[in-house]
C-alpha positions as CSV (number, residue, x, y, z in Angstrom):
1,X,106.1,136.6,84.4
2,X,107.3,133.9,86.9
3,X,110.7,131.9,86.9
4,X,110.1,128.6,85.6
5,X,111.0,127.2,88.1
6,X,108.5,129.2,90.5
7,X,106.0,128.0,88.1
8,X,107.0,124.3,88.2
9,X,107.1,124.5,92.1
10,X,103.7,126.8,91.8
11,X,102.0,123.8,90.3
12,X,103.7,120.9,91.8
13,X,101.9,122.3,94.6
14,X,99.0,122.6,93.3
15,X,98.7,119.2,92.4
16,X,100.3,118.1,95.4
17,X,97.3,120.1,97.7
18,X,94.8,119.0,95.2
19,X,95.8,115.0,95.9
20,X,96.3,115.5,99.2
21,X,92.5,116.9,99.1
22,X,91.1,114.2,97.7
23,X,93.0,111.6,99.9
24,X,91.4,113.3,103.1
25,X,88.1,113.1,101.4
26,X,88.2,109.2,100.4
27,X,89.3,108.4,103.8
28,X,86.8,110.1,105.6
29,X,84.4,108.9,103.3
30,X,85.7,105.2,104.1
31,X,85.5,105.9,107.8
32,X,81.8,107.1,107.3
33,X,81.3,104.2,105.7
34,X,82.9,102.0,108.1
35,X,80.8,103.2,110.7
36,X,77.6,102.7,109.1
37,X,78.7,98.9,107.9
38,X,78.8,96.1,110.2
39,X,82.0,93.6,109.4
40,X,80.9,90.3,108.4
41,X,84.0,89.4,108.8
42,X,87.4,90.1,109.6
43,X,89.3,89.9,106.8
44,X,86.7,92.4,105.2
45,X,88.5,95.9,106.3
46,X,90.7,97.7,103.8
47,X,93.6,99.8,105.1
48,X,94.2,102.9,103.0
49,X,97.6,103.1,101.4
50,X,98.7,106.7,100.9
51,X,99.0,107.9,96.8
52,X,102.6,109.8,98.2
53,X,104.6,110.7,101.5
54,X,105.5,113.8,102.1
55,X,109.0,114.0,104.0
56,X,110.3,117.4,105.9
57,X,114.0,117.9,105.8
58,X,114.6,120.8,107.8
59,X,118.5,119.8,108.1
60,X,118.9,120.9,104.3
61,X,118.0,124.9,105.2
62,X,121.3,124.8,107.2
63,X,123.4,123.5,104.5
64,X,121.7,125.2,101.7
65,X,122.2,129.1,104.2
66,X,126.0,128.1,104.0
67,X,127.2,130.8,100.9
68,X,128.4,128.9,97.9
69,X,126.3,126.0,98.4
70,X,123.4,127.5,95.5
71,X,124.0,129.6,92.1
72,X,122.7,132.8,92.6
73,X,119.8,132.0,90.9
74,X,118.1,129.7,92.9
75,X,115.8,130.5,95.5
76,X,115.9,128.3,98.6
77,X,112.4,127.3,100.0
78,X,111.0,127.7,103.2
79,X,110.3,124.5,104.4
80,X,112.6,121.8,102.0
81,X,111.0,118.5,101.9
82,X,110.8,115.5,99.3
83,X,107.6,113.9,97.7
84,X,107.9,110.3,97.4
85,X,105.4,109.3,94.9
């Protein structure tokens, strides 16, 4: 059985991937659509406004290696980064 925490971060992915998914799909579906339209007018064109950013902070590995910084417990990831919703 997992950490709880592994599971938490196990489906924050999840539904992170799964939204990121259907983002890609919506805006490729927009630009096929935008290609088969002609613009009537200019004011017509909708810019797509991303559901959440997705910021890499690579500077936090070093400062989370130093010993001390994290209980034993925790894990540190990979590749740290923050989801702004």
């Amino acid at each position: 059985d997992p950490a709880p925490h592994e599971e938490f971060r196990t489906q924050v992915r999840k539904v992170f991937y799964a939204d990121k998914e259907q983002a890609e799909k919506r805006a490729c579906a927009a630009r096929q659509g935008q290609s088969k339209q002609t613009q009537v007018d200019e004011g017509g064109s909708q810019s797509s406004v991303p559901l959440l950013w997705k910021i890499d902070l690579p500077e936090v590995s070093t400062v989370l290696s130093q010993r001390g910084i994290l209980p034993a417990s925790f894990v540190p990831v990979e590749h740290p980064h923050a989801v702004v919703l």
